[in-house]
ROSE-4610 file (N, C-alpha, C; in Angstrom, 1 decimal, always signed):
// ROSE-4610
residu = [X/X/X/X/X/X/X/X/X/X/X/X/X/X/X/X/X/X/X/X/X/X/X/X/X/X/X/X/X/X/X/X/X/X/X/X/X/X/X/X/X/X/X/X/X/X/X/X/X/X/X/X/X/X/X/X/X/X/X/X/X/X/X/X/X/X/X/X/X/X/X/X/X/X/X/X/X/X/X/X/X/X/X/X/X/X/X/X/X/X/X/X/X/X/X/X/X/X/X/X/X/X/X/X/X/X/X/X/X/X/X/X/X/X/X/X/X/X/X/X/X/X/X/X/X/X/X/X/X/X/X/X/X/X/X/X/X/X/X/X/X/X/X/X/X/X/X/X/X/X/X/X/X/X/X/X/X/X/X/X/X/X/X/X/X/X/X/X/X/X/X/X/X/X/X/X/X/X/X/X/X/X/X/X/X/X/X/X/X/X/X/X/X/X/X/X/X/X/X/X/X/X/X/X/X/X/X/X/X/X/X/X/X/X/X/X/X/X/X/X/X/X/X/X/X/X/X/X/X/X/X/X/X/X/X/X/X/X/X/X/X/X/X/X/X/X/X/X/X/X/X/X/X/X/X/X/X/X/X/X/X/X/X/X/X/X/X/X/X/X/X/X/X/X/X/X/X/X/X/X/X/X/X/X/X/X/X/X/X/X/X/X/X/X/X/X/X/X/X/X/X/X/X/X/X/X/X/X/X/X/X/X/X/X/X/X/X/X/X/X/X/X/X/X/X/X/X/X/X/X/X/X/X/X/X/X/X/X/X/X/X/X/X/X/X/X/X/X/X/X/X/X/X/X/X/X/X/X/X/X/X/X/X/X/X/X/X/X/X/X/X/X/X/X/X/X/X/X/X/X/X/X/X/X/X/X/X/X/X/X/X/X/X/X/X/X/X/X/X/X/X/X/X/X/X/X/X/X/X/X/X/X/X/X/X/X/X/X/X/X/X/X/X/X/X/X/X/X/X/X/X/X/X/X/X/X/X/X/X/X/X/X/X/X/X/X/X/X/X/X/X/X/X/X/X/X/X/X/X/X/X/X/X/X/X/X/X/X/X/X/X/X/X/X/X/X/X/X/X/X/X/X/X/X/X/X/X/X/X/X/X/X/X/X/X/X/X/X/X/X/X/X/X/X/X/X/X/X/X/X/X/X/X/X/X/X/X/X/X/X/X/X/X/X/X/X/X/X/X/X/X/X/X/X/X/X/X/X/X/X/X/X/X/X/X/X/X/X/X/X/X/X/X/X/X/X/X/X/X/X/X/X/X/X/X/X/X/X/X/X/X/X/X/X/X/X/X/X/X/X/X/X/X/X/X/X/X/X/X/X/X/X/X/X/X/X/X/X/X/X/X/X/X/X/X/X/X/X/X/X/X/X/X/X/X/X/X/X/X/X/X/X/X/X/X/X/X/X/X/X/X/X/X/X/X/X/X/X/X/X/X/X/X/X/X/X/X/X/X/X/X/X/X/X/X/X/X/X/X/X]
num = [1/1/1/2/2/2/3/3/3/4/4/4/5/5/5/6/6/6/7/7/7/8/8/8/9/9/9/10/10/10/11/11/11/12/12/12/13/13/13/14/14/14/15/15/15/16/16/16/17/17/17/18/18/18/19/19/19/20/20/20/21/21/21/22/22/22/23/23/23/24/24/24/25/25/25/26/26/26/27/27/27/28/28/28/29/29/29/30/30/30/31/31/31/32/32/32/33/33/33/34/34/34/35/35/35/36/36/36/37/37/37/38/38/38/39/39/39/40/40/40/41/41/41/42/42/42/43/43/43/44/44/44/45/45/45/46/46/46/47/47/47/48/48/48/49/49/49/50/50/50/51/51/51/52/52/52/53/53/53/54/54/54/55/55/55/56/56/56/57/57/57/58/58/58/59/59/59/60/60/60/61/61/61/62/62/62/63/63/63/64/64/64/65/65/65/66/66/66/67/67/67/68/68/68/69/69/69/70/70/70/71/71/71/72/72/72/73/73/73/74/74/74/75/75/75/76/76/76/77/77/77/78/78/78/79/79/79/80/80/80/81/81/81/82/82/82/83/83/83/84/84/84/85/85/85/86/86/86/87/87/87/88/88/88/89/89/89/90/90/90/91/91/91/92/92/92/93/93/93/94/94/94/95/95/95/96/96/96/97/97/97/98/98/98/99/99/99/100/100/100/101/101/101/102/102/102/103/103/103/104/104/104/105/105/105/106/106/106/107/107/107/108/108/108/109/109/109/110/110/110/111/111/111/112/112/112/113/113/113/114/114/114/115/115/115/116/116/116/117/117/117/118/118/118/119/119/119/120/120/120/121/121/121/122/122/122/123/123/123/124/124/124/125/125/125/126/126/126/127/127/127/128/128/128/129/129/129/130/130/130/131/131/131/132/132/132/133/133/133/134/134/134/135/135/135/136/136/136/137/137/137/138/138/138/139/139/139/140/140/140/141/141/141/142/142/142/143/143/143/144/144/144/145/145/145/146/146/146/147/147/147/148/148/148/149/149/149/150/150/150/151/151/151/152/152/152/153/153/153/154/154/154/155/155/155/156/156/156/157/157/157/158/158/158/159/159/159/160/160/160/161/161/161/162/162/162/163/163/163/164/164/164/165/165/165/166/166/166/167/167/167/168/168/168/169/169/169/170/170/170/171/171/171/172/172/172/173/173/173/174/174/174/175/175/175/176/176/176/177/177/177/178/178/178/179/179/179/180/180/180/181/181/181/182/182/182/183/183/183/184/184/184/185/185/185/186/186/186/187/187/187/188/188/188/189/189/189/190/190/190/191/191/191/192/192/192/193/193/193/194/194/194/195/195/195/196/196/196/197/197/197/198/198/198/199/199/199/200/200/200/201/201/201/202/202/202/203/203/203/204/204/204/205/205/205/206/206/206/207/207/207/208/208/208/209/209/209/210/210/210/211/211/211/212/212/212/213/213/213/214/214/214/215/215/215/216/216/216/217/217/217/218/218/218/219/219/219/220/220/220]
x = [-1.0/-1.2/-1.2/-0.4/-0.6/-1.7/-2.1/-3.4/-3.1/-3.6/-3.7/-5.2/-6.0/-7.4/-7.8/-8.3/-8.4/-9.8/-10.2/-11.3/-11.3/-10.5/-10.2/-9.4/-8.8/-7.3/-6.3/-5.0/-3.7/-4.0/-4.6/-4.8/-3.8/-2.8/-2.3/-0.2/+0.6/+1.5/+2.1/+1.5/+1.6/+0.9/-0.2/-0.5/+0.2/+0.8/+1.4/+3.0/+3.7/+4.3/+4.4/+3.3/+2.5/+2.4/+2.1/+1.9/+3.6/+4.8/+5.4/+5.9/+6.0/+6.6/+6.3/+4.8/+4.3/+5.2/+5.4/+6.0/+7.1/+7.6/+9.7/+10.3/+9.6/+10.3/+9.5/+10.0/+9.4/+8.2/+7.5/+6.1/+6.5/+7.3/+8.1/+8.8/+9.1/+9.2/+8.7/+7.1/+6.6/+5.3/+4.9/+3.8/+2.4/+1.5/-0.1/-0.8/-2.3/-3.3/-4.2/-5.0/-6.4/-7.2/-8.7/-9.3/-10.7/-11.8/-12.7/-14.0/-14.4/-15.5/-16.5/-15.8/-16.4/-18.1/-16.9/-18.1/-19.6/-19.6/-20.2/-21.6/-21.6/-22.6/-23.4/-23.2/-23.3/-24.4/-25.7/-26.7/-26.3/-24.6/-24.4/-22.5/-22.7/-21.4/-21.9/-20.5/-20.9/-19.9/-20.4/-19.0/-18.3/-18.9/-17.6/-16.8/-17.5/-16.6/-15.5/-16.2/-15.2/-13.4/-13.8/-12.9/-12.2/-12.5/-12.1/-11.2/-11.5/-10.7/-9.5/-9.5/-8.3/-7.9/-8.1/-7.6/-6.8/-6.9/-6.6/-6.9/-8.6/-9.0/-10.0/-10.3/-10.9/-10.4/-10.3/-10.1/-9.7/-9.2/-9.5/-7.8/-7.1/-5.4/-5.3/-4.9/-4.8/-4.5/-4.5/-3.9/-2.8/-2.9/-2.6/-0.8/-0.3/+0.8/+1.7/+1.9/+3.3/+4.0/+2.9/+3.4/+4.4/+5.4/+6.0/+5.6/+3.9/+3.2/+1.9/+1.0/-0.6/-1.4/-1.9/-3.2/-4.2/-5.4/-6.9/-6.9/-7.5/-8.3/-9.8/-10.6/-11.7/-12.2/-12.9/-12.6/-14.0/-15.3/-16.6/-15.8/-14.6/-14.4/-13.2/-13.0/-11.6/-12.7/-13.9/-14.5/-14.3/-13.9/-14.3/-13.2/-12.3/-10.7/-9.9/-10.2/-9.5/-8.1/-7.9/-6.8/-5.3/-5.2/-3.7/-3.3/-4.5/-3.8/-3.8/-5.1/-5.2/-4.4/-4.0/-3.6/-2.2/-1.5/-0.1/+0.0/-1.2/-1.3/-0.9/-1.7/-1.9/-0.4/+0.1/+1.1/+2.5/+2.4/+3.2/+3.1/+1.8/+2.3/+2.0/+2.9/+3.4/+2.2/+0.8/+0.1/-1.4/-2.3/-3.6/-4.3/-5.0/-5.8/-7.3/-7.8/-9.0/-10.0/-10.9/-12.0/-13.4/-13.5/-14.9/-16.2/-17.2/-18.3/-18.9/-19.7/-20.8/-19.6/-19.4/-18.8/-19.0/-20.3/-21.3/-20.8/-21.2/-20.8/-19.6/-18.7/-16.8/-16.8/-17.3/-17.1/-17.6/-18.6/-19.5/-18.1/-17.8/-16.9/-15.7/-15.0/-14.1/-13.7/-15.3/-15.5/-15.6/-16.3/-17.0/-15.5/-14.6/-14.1/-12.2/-12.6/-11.6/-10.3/-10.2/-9.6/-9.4/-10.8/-10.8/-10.0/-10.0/-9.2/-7.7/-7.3/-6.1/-5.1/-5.7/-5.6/-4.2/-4.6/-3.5/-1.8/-2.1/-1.0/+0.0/-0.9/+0.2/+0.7/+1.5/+2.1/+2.5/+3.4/+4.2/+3.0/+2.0/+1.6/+0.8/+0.8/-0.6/-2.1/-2.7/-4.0/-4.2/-4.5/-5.0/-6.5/-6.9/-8.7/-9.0/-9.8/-11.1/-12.4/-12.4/-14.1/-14.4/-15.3/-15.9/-14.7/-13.6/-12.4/-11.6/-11.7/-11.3/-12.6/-13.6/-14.8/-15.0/-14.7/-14.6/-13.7/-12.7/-12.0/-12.3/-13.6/-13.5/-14.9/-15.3/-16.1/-17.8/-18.1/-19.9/-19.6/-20.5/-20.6/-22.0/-22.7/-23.8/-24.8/-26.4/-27.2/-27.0/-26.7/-26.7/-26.0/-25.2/-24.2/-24.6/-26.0/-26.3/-27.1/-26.8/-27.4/-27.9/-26.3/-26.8/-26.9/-27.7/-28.3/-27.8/-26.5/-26.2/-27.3/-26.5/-27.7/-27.9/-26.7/-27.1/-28.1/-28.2/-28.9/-28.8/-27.3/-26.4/-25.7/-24.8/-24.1/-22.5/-22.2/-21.4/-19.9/-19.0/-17.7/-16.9/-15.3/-14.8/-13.9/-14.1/-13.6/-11.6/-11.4/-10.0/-9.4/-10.1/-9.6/-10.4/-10.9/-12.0/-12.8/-12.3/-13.1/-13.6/-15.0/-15.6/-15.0/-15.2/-14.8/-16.4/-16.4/-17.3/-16.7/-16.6/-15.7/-16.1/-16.0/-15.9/-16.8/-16.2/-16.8/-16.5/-18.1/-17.9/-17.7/-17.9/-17.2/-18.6/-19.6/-20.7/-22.2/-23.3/-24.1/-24.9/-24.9/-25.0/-24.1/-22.7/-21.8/-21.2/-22.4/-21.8/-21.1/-21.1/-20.3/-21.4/-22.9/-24.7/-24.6/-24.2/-24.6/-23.7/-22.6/-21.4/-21.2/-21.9/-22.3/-23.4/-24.4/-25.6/-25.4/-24.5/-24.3/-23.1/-21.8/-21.1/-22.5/-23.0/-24.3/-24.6/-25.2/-25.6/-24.7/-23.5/-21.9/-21.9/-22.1/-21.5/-20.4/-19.5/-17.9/-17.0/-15.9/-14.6/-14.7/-14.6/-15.1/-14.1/-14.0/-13.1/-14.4/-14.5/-14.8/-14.0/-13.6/-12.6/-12.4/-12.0/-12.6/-11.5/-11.8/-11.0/-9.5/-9.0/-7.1/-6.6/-7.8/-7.4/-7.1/-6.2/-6.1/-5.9/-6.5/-5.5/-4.6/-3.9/-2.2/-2.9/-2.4/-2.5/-1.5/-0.4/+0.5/+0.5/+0.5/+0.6/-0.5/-1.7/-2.5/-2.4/-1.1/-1.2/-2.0/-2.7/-3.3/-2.9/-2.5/-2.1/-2.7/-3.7/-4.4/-3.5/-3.6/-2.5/-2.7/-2.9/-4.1/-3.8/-4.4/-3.4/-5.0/-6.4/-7.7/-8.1/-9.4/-10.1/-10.5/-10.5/-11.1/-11.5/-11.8/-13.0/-12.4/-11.9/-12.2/-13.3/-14.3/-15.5/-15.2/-14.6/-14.3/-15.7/-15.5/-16.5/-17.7]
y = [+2.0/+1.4/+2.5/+2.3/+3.2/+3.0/+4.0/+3.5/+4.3/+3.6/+3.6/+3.5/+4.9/+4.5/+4.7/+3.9/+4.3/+3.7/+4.2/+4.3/+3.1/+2.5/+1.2/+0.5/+0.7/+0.2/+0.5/-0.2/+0.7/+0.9/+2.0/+2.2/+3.0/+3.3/+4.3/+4.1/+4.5/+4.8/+5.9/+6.7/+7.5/+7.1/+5.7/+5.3/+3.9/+3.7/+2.4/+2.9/+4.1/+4.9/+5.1/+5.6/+5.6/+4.2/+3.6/+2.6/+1.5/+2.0/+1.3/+2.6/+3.7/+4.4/+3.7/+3.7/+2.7/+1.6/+0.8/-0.4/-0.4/+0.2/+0.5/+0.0/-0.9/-2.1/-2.3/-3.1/-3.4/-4.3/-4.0/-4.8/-6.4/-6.8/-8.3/-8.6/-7.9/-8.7/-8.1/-8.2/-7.8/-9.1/-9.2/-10.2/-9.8/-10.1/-9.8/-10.6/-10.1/-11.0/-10.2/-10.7/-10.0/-10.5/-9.5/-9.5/-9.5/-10.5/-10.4/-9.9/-9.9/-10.0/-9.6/-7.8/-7.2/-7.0/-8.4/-9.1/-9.7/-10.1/-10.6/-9.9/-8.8/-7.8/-7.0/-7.0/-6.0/-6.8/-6.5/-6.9/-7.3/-6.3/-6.1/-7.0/-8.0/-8.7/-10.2/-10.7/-12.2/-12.9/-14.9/-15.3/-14.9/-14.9/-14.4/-13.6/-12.3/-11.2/-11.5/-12.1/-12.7/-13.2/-14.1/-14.9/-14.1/-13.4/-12.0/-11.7/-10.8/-10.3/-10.9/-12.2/-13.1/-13.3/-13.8/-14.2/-12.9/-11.7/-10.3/-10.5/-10.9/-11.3/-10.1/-9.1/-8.1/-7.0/-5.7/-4.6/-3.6/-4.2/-3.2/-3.6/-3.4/-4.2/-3.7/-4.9/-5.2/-6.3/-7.3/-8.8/-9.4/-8.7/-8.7/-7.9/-7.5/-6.7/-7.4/-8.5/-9.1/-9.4/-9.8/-9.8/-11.5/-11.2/-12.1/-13.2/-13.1/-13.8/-13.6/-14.3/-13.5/-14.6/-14.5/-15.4/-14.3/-15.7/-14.8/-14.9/-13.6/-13.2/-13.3/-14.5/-14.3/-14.1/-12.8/-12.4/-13.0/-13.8/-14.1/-15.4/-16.3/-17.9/-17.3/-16.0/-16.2/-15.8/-15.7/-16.5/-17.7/-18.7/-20.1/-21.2/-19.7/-20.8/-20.2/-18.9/-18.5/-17.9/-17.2/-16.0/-16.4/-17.6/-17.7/-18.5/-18.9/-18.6/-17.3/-16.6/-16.0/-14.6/-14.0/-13.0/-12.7/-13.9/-14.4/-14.6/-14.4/-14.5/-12.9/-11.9/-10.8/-10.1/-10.2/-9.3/-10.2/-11.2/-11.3/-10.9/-10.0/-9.8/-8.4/-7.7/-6.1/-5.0/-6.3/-5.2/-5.8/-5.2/-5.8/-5.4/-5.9/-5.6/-6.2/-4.5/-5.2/-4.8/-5.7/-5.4/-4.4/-4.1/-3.4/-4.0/-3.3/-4.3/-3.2/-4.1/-3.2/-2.4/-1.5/-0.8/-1.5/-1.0/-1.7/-3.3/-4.1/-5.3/-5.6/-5.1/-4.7/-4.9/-3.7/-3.1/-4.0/-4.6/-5.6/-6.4/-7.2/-8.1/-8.1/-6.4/-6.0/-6.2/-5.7/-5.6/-7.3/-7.9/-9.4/-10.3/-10.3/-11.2/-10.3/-9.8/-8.9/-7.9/-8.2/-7.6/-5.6/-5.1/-4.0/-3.5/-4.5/-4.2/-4.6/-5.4/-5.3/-4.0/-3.5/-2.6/-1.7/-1.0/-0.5/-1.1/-1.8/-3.0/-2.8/-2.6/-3.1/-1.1/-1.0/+0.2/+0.1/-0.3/-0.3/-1.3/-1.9/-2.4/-1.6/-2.3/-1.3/-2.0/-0.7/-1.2/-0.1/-1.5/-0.9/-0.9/-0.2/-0.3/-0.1/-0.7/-0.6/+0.1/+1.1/+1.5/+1.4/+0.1/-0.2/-0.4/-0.9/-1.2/+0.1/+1.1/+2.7/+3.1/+3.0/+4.0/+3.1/+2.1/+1.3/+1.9/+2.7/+3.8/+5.1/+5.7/+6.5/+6.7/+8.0/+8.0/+7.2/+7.8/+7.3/+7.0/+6.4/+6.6/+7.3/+8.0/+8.6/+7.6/+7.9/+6.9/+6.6/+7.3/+7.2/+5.3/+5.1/+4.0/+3.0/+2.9/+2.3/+0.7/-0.3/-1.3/-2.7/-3.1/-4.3/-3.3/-3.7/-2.7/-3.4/-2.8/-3.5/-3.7/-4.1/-4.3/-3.4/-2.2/-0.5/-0.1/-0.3/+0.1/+1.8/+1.8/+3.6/+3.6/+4.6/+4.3/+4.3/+4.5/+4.5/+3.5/+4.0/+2.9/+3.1/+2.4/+2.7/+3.6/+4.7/+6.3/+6.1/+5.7/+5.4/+6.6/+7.2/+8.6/+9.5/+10.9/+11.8/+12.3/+11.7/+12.2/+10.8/+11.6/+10.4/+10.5/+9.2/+9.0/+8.6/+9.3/+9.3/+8.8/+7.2/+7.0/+7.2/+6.6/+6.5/+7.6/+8.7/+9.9/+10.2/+10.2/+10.2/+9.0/+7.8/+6.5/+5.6/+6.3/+5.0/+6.1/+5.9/+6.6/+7.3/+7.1/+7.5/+8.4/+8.3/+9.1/+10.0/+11.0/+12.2/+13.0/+14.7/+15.8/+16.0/+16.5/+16.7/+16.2/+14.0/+13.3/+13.5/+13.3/+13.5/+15.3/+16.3/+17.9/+17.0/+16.6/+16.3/+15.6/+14.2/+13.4/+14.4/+15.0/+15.6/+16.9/+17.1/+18.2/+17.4/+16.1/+15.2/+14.7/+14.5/+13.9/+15.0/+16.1/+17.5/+17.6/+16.3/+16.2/+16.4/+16.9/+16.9/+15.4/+15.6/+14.5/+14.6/+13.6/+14.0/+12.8/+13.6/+12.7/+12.4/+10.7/+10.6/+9.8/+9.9/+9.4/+8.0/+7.0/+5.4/+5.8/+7.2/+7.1/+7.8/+8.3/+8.9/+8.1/+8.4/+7.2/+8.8/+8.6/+9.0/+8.3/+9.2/+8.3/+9.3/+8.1/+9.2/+8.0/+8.4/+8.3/+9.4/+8.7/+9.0/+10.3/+10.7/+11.2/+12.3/+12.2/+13.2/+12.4/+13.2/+13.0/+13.6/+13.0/+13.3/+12.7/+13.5/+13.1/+12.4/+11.6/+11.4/+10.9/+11.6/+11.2/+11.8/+10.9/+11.1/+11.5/+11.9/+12.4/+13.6/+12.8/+13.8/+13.5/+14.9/+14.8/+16.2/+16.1/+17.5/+17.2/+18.1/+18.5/+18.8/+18.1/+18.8/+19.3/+20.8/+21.1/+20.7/+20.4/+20.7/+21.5]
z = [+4.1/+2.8/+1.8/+0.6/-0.7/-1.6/-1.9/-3.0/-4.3/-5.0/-6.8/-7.1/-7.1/-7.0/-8.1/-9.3/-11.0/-11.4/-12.6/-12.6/-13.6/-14.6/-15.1/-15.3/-14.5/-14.1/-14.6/-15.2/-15.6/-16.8/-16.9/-18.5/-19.8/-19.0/-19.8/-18.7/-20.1/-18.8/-17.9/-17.7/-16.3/-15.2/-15.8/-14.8/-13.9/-15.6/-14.7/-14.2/-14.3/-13.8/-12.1/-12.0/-10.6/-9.7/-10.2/-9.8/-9.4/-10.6/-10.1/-9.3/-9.3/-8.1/-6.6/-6.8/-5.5/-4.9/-5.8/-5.6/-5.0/-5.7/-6.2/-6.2/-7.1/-7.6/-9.0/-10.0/-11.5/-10.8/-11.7/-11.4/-11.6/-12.6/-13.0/-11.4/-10.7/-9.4/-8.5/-8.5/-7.5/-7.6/-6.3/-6.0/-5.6/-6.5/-6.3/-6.0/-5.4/-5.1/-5.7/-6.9/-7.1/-6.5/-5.9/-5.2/-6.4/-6.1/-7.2/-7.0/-5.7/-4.7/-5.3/-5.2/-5.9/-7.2/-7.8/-9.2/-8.6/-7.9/-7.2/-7.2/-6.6/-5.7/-6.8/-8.1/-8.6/-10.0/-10.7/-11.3/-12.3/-13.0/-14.6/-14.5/-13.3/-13.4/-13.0/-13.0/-12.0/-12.7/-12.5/-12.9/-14.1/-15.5/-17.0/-16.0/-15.7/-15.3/-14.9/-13.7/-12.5/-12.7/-13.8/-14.1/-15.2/-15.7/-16.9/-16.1/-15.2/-14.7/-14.1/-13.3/-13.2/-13.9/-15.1/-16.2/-17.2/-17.0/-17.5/-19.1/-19.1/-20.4/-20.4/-19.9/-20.4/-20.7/-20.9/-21.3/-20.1/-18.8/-18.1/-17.4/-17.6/-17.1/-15.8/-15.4/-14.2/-13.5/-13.8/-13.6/-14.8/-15.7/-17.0/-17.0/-16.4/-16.3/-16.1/-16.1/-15.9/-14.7/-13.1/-12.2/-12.1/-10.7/-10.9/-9.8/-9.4/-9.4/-9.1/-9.1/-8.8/-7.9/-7.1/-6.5/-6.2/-6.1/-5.8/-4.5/-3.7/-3.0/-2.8/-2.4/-2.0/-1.1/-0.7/+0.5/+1.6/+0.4/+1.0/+1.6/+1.2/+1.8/+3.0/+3.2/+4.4/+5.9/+6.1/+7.4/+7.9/+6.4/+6.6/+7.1/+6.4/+6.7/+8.1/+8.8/+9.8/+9.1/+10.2/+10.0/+10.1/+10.7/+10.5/+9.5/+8.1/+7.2/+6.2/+5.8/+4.7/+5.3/+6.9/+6.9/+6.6/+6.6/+5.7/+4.4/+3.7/+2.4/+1.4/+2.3/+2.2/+3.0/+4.0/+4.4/+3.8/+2.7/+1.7/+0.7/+0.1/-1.2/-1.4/-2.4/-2.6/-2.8/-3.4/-4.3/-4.1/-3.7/-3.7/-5.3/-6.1/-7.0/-7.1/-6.6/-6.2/-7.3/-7.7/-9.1/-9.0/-9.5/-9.9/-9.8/-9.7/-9.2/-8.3/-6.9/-6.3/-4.8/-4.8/-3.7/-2.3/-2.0/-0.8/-0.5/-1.7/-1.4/-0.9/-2.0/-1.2/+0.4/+0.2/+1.8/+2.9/+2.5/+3.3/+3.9/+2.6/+3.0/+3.4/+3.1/+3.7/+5.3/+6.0/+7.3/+7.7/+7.0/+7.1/+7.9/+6.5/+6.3/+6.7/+7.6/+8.7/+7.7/+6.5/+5.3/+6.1/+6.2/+6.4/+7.8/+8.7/+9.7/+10.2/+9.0/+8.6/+8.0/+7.5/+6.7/+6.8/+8.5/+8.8/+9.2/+9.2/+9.6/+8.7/+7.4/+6.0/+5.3/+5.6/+5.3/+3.7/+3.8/+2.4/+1.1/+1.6/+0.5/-0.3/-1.6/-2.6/-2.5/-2.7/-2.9/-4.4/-5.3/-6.7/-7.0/-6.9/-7.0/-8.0/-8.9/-10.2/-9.7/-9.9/-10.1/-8.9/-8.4/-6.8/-5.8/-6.4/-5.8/-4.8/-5.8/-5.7/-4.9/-4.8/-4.3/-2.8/-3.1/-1.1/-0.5/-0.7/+0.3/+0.7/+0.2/+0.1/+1.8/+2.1/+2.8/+2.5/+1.4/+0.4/-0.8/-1.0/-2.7/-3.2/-2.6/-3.2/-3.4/-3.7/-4.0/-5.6/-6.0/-7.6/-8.0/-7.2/-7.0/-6.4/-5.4/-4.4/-5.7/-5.7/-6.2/-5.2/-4.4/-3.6/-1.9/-1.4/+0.1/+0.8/+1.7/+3.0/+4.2/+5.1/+6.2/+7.1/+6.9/+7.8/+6.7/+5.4/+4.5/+4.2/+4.3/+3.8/+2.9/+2.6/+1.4/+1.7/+3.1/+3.5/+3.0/+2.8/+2.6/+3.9/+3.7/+4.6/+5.5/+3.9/+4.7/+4.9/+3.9/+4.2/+3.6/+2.9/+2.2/+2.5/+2.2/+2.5/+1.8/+0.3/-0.9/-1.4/-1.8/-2.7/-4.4/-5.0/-6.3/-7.6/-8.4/-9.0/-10.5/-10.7/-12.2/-13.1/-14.4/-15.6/-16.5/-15.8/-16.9/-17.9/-18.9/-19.8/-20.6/-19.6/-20.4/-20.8/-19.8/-19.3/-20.2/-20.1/-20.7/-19.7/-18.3/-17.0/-16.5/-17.1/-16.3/-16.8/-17.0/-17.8/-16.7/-17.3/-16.6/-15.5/-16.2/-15.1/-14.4/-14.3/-13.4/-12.5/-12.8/-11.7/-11.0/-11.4/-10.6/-9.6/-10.1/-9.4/-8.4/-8.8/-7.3/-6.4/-6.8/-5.9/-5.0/-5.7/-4.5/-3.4/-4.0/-2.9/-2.0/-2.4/-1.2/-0.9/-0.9/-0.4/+0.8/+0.0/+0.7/+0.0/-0.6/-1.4/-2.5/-3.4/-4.7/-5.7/-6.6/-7.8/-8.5/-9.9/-11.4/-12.0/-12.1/-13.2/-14.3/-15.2/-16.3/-16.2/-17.4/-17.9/-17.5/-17.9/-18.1/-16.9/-15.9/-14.6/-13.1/-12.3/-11.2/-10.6/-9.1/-8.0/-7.0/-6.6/-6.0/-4.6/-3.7/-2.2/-1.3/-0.5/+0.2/+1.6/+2.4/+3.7/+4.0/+3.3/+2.8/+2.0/+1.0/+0.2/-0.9/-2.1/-2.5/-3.8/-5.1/-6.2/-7.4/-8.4/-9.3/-10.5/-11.3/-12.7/-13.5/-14.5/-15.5/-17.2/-18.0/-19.3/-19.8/-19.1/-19.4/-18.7/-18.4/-17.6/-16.9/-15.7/-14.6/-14.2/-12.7/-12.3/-10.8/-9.7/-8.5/-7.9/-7.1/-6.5/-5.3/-4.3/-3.8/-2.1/-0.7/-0.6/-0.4]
């Protein structure tokens, strides 16, 4: 899988650059499924959000780009329907976009609702991550991030990359330069801080920052 891991989605065009490199193809003929779950898990979201975001009625683009089609991904209702339909849903289309929200919760349902073990299967697809979306690949997210408590009750994600992501620096009133030194001490694993106009690109695990802001390497 390719990933497009950004801290608020295509905010800028180098990011949406990236993004169609990913593809390679125009985003106008490529096929998406946003993923909402996310909204769900998290104290400071829920349905508006939810539907914001499908609808590419908020501020954060991402459904909003002009695909040349979109469906939702719910990943809490694909227990209910079985796998020989929703896994044909997903290994037809180019681009996952998955929303922001609680990481933990993600990941819950990543594992839950077999999404996470699909994963490798799908080579050539994208995964575009928001915020929680981006930080469910990574190894942790630190306590700083911890809101809905899984049932290992850790902070663990799914480790699909090796660095944790620490977003919207400088965007949030929490997420200064201090808070994001202080939580990378506590991951004391390889980290990047990145701010609204920053994404990382990683391909076959190279890992390339691209960003029209800022950001910080936390080595580990």
């Amino acid at each position: 899988m390719k990933l497009l891991l950004t801290s608020a989605g295509v905010k800028n065009p180098t990011i949406r650059d990236a993004l169609v490199d990913l593809l390679g193809k125009p985003i106008a003929d490529s096929h998406a499924l946003c993923v909402p779950t996310a909204q769900y898990g998290h104290p400071m979201c829920g349905p508006a959000m939810a539907w914001s975001f499908i609808a590419g009625q908020d501020s954060l683009p991402m459904c909003d780009l002009g695909w040349k089609s979109l469906g939702v991904l719910e990943l809490t209702a694909l227990p209910s329907i079985g796998d020989q339909r929703w896994i044909s849903w997903v290994g037809e289309a180019d681009v996952l976009l998955v929303a922001g929200g609680d990481a933990l919760y993600l990941c819950h349902w990543m594992r839950q609702s077999g999404l996470a073990d699909l994963l490798p299967s799908l080579p050539d697809t994208v995964w575009v991550g928001l915020s929680a979306g981006s930080m469910v690949m990574t190894p942790r997210i630190g306590k700083d991030f911890i809101e809905w408590t899984p049932p290992d009750g850790d902070d663990s994600t799914l480790g699909i990359v090796d660095f944790s992501i620490f977003p919207h620096l400088g965007m949030l009133p929490d997420n200064t330069m201090a808070g994001a030194e202080s939580w990378a001490a506590e991951i004391a694993g390889p980290a990047y801080a990145i701010d609204d106009e920053t994404a990382i690109k990683v391909v076959d695990g190279a890992v390339e920052v691209v960003s029209e802001g800022h950001w910080v390497h936390f080595p580990p």
